[in-house]
N, C-alpha and C positions, 0 to 999 in steps of 0.2 A: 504494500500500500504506500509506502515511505514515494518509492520509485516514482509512483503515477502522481503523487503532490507534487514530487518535486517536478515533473516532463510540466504538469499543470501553470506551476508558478515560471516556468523557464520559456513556454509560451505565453502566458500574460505578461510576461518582461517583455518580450521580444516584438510580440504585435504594439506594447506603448512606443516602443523607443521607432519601431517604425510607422507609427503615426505621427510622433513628434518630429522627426524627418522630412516626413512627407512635406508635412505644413510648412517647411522650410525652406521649400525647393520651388523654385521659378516658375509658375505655370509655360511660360513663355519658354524659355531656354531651359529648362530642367535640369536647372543646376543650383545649389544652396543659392540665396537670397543676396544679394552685397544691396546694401542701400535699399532694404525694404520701404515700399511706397503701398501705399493703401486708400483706396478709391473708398471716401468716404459715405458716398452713399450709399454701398454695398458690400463692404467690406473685404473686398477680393486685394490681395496684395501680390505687387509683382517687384523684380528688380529695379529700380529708377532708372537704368538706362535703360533695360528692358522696352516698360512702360512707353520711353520718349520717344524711342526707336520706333516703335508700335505708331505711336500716334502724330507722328509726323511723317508718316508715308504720304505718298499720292493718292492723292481722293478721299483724303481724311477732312468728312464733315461736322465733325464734333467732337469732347473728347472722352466719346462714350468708353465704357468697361472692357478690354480685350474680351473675359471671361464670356461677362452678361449682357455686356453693351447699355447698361444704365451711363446716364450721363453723372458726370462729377469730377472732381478733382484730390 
């Protein structure tokens, strides 16, 4: 029984620490975060150059969410 607690607690470590990762990582470039920015309407957060890069292409009419496309800043 000892075994199966411990596999138990060794998988609920492992899926935290990969969700805390997750949340870390660029939607954009999937890569950890530098200069986390966060789209205050919606709370989606991306790299800051990321982000700019994103929204200063061609044909950019507003400077909605990459994620959800809400407007904000």
């Amino acid at each position: 029984m000892q075994g199966d607690e411990n596999e138990d607690a060794y998988t609920e470590t492992y899926n935290a620490l990969y969700e805390f990762v997750h949340a870390l990582e660029c939607p954009l470039c999937s890569e950890l975060m530098t200069k986390p920015s966060t789209f205050k309407t919606c709370g989606h957060t991306f790299c800051f150059e990321c982000v700019i890069k994103t929204l200063e292409g061609k044909g950019i009419r507003w400077p909605g969410c990459p994620t959800c496309g809400q407007a904000g800043c």
